[in-house]
C-alpha positions as CSV (number, residue, x, y, z in Angstrom):
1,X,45.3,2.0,-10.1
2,X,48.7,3.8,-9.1
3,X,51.4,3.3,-11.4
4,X,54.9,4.6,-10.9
5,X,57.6,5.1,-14.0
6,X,60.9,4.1,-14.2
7,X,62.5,5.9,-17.3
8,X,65.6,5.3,-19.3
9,X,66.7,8.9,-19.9
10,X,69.2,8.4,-22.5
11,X,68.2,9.1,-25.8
12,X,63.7,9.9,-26.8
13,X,62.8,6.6,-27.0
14,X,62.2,5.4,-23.8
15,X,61.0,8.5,-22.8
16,X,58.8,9.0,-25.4
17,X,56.9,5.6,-24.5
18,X,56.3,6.6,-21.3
19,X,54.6,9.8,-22.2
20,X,52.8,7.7,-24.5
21,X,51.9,4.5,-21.8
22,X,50.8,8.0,-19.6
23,X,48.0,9.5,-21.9
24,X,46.7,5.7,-22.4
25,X,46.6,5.3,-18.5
26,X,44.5,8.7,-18.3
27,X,42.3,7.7,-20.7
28,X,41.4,4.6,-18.8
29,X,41.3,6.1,-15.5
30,X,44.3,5.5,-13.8
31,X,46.8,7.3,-12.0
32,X,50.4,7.8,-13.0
33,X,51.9,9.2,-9.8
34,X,55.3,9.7,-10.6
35,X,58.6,9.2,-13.0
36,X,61.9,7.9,-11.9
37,X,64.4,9.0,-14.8
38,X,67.9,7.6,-15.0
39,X,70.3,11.2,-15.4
40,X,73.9,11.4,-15.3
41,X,75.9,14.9,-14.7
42,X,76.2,15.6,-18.8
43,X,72.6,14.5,-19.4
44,X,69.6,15.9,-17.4
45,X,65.7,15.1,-18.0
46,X,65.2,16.6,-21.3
47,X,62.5,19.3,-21.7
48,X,60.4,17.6,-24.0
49,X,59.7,15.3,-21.4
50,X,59.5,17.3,-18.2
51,X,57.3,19.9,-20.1
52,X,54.3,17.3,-21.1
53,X,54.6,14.6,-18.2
54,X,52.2,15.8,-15.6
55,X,53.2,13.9,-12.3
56,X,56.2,14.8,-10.4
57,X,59.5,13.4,-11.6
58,X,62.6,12.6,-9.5
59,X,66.4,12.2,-11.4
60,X,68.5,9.8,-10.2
61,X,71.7,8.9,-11.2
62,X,72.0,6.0,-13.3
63,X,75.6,5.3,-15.9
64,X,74.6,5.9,-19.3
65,X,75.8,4.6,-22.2
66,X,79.4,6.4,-23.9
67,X,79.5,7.2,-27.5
68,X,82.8,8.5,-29.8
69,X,82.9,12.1,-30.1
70,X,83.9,12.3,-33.3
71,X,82.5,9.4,-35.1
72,X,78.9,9.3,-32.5
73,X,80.3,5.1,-32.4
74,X,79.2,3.3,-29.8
75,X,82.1,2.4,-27.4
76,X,81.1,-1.2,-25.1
77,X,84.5,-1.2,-23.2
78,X,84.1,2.7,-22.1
79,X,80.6,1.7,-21.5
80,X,81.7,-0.7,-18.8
81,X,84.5,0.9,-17.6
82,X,82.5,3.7,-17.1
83,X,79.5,1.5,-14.9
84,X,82.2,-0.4,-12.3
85,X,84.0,3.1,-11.4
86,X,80.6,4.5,-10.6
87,X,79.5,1.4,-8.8
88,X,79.2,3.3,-5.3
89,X,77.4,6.0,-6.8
90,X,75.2,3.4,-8.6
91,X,74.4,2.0,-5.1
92,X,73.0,4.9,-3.2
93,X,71.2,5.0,-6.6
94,X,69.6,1.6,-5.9
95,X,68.6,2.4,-2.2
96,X,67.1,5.7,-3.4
97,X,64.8,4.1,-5.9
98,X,63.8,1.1,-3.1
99,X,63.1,3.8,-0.9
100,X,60.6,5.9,-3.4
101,X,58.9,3.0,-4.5
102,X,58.3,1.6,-0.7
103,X,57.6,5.2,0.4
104,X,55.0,5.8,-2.7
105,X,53.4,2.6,-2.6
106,X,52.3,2.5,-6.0
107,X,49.8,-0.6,-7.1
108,X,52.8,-1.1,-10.2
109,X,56.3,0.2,-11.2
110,X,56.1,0.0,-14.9
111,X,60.0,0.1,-16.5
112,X,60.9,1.4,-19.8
113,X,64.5,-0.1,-20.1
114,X,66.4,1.7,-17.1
115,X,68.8,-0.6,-15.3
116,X,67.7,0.8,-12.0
117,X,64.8,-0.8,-12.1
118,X,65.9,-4.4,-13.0
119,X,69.0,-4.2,-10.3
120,X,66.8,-2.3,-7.5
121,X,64.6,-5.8,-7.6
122,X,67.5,-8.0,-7.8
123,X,69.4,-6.8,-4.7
124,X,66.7,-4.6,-3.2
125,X,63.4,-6.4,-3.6
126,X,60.8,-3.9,-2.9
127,X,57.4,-5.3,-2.2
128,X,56.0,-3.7,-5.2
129,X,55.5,-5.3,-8.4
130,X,57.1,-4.2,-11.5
131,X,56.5,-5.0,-15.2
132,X,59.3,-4.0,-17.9
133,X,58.4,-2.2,-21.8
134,X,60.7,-2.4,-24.5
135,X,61.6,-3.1,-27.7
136,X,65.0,-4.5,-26.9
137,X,63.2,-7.5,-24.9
138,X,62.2,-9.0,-28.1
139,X,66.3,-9.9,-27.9
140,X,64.1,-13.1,-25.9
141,X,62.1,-13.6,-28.6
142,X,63.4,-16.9,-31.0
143,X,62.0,-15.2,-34.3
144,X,63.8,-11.6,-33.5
145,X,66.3,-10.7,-36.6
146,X,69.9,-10.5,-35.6
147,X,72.8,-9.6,-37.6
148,X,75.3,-12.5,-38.6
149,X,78.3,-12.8,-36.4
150,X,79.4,-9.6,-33.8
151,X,79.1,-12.5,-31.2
152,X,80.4,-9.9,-28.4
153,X,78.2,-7.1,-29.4
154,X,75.3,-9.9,-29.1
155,X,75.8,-11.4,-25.7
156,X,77.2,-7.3,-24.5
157,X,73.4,-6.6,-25.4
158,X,71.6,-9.9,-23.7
159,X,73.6,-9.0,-20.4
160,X,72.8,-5.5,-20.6
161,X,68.8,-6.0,-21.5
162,X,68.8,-8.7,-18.8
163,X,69.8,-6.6,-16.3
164,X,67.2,-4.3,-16.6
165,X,64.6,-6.8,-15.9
166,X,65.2,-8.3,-13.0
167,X,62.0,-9.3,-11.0
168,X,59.4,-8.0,-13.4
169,X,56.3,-9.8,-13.7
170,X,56.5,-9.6,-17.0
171,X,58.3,-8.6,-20.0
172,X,56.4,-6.2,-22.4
173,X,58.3,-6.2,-25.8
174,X,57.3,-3.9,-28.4
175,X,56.9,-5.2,-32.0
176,X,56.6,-3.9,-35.9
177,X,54.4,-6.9,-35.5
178,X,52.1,-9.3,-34.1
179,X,54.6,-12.5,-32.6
180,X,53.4,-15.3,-30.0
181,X,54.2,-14.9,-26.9
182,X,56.9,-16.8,-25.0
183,X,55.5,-17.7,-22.1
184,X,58.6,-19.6,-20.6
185,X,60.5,-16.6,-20.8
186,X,58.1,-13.9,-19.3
187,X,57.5,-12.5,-22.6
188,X,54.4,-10.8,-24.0
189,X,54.5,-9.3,-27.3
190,X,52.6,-6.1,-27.7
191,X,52.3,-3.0,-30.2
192,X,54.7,0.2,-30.3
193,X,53.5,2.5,-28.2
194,X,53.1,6.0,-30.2
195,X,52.0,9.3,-28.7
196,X,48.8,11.1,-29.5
197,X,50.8,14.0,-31.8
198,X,51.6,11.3,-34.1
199,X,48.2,9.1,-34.8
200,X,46.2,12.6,-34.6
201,X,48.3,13.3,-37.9
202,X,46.3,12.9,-41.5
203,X,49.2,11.9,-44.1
204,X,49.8,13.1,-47.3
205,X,52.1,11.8,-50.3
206,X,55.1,14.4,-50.7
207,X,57.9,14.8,-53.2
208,X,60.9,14.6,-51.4
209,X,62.5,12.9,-48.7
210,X,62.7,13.5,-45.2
211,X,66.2,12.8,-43.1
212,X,67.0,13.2,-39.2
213,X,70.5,13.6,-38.9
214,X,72.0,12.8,-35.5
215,X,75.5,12.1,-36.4
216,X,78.0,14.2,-38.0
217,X,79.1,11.0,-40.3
218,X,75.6,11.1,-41.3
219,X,75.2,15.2,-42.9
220,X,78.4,14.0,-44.8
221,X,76.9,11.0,-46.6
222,X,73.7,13.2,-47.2
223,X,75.4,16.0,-48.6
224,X,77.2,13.3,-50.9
225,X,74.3,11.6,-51.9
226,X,72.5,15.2,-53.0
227,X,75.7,15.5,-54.8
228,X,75.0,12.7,-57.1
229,X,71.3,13.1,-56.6
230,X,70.2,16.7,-57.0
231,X,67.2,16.6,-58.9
232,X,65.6,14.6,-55.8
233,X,64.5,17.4,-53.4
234,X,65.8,16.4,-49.6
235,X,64.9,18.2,-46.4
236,X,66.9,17.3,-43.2
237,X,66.4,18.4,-39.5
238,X,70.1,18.1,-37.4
239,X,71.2,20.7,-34.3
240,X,74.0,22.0,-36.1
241,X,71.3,24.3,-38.1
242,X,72.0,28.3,-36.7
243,X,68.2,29.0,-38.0
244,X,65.0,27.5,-38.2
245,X,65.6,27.0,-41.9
246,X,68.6,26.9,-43.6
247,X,68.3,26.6,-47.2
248,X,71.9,25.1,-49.4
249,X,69.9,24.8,-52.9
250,X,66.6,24.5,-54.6
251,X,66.2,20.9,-53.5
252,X,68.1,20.7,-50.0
253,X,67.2,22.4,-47.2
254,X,68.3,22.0,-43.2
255,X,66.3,22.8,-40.2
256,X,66.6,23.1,-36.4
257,X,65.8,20.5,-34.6
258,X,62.1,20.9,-33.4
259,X,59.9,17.6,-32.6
260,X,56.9,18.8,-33.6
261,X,58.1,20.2,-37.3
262,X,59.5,16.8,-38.1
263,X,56.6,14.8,-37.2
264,X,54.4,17.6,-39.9
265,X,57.3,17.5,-42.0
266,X,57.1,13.4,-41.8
267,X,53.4,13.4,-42.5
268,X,54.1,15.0,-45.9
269,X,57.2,13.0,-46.9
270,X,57.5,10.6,-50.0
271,X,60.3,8.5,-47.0
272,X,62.3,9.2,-44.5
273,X,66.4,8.8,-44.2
274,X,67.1,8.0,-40.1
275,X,68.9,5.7,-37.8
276,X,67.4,2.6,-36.9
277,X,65.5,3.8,-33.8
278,X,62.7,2.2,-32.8
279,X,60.4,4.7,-32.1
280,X,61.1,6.7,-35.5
281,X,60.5,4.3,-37.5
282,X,57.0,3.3,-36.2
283,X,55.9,6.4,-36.3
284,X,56.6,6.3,-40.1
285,X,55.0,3.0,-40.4
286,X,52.2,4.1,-38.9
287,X,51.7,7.3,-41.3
288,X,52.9,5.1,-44.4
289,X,56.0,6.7,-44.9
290,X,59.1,3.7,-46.1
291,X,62.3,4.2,-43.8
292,X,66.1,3.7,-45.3
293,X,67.3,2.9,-42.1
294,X,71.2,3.4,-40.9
295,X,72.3,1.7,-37.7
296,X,75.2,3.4,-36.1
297,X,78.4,2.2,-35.9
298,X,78.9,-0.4,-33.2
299,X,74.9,0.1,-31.9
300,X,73.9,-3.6,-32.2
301,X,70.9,-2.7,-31.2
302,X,69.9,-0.3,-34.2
303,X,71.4,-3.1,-36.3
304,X,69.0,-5.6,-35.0
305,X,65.9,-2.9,-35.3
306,X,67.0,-2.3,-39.1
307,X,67.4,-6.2,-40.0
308,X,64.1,-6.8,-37.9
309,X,62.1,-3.6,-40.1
310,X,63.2,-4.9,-43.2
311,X,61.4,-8.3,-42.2
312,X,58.5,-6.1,-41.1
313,X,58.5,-4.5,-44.6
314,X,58.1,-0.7,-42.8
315,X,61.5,-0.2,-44.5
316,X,64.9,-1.2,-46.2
317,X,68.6,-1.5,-44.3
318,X,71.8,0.0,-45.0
319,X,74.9,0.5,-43.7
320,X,75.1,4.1,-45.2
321,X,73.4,7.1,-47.0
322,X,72.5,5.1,-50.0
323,X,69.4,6.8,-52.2
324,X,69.6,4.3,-54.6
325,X,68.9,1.8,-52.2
326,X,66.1,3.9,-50.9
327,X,64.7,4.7,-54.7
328,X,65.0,1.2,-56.0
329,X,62.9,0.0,-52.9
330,X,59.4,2.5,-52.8
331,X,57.7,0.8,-55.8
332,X,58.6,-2.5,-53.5
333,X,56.8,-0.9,-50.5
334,X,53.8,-2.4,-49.5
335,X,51.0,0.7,-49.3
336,X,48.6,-1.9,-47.5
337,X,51.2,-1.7,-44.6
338,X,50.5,1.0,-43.0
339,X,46.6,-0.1,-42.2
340,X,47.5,-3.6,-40.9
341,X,50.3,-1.4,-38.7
342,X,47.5,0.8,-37.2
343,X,45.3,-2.4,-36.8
344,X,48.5,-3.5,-34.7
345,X,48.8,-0.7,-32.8
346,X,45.2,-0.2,-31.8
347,X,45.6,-3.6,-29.7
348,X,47.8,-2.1,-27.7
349,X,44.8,-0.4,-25.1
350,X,43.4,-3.4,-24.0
351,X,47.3,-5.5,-24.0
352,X,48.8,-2.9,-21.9
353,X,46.2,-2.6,-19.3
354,X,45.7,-6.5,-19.3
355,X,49.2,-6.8,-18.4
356,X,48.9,-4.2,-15.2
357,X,45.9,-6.0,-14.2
358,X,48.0,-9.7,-14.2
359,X,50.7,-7.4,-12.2
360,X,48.3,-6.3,-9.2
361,X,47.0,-9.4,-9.1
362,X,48.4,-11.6,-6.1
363,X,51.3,-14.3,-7.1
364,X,54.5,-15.5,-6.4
365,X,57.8,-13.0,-7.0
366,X,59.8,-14.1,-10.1
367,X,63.2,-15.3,-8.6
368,X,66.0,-12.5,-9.2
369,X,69.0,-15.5,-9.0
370,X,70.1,-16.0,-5.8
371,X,74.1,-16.5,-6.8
372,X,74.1,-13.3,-9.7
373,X,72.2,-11.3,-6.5
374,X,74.8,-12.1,-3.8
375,X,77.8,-11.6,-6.1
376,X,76.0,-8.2,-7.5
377,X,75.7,-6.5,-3.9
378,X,78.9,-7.4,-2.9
379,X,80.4,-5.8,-5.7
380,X,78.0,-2.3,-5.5
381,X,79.2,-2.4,-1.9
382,X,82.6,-2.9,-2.1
């Protein structure tokens, strides 16, 4: 089987599953021929990704999503501001990725969450099939955790996950846990998909606490909880670090950002501190490790994952850096967890490649909405 990618390249997430949904393709024999990944002109394919995907990879422009410089928030008006002035742009984008796919002629376009791929088949309908991964289509699911109220944030995200998935066969979303499938709504409900360098880790039981620090809101709180905390020793990876290791006392020390450090570092860590990313935390699910997770401001997304975690039990929410929070909930954490996680995750083989089989296999398109796809294409035109 061919299969072309069609990556989200905001953020590691996305991009991360795909290099993940490649090395379980090799291993089954298939061919991934290719990578789509949605750039803009401040944010190129990262070199973690272009450095271990094998197959050629083409950018294409695709708006990405704008953030507050100073507080990292994100900003939903900007965000859609930003998409209908580049709605020309957007539209050569669309005919570009038609024309790949219809010159490549792969057996499947798999889509981790880039909304080239969900608008291409609304207005474009190339003859291939496509199937969408992500965690954010569990936003379908009637059991996914929400937080109360933010009614705009809510339906901002429904509208912007929908759109994405346009015409796929089917709607891979990617769960702490094992849910039933809605069948109605194209859903299937699989495991997280995690790369090799993580389950080929063997886990130990640390003594201090691990943080990723990707806002600048963020070092503050942590250097204010190790205020009131500093007997607890605290190591924290963020890209404001000059050196590899920077050292502020005997028990708090910063480091560079390096992937592969953290995920060692992680494998050794009584819990980690991050944002409510996804992928992070099921990779410390996965190697046992309880997560105080942080949505960021305004990223009703992360504030779903956190709420929806907590149910889970890999971890325990918070709206800030709070180590008492984190403290008072380990002898809570369920040490069983992280076996019944793997046992999760090791269905994944056999659900992924089920799904590209049901892709290939001759059927009727899923209807893109005739009325949403005339009013769409005038308006990219225009």
């Amino acid at each position: 089987m061919r299969v072309l990618f069609l990556v989200q390249g905001e953020g590691r997430g996305h991009l991360t599953q795909a290099l993940s949904l490649a090395q379980l393709l090799k291993i089954a024999g298939h061919e991934v021929i290719g990578a789509i990944v949605g750039v803009t002109a401040e944010r190129d394919v990262p070199a973690f990704f272009s450095e271990k995907f094998t197959a050629p990879i083409t950018p294409v422009f695709s708006p990405g999503l704008v953030y507050n410089a100073g507080t990292n928030e994100l900003e939903p008006f900007k965000t859609t501001m930003q998409g209908i002035r580049y709605a020309k742009p957007f539209w050569r984008s669309l005919q570009k990725v038609r024309d790949i796919i219809e010159t490549e002629q792969p057996n499947v376009v798999v889509n981790f969450f880039e909304m080239l791929g969900g608008m291409t088949y609304a207005l474009l309908r190339p003859s291939v099939p496509m199937i969408c991964i992500a965690h954010q289509y569990m936003a379908f699911h009637p059991n996914f955790q929400r937080p109360k109220g933010q009614w705009f944030y809510r339906q901002a995200f429904k509208l912007n996950t929908r759109l994405t998935c346009f015409g796929a066969q089917e709607l891979l979303a990617l769960s702490f846990d094992k849910q039933a499938d809605e069948p109605r709504q194209r859903l299937r409900i699989v495991p997280p998909l995690l790369r090799q360098e993580v389950t080929e880790l063997k886990p130990s039981v640390g003594d201090f606490l691990l943080a990723y620090v990707t806002q600048s809101g963020l070092k503050v709180e942590l250097l204010k909880a190790h205020e009131q905390h500093p007997d607890i020793r605290m190591d924290g990876f963020h890209s404001g670090v000059p050196v590899a290791d920077q050292v502020i006392d005997e028990t708090l020390t910063f480091h560079a950002i390096d992937g592969k450090r953290f995920l060692e570092f992680m494998a050794r860590c009584k819990a980690i501190v991050t944002t409510a990313g996804f992928e992070s935390v099921c990779e410390a699910a996965y190697l046992g490790k309880p997560a105080l997770m942080i949505p960021q401001s305004n990223h009703y997304e992360q504030a779903c994952n956190a709420i929806d975690g907590q149910r889970a039990g890999v971890g325990v929410a918070s709206d800030r850096f709070d180590l008492t929070k984190l403290i008072d909930y380990l002898p809570q954490y369920d040490k069983q967890l992280s076996e019944r996680f793997r046992t999760w995750h090791a269905q994944g083989y056999f659900l992924f490649l089920a799904s590209l089989n049901r892709a290939t296999t001759p059927r009727s398109k899923p209807s893109s909405g005739g009325f949403l796809q005339t009013r769409l294409r005038h308006l990219l035109r225009s």
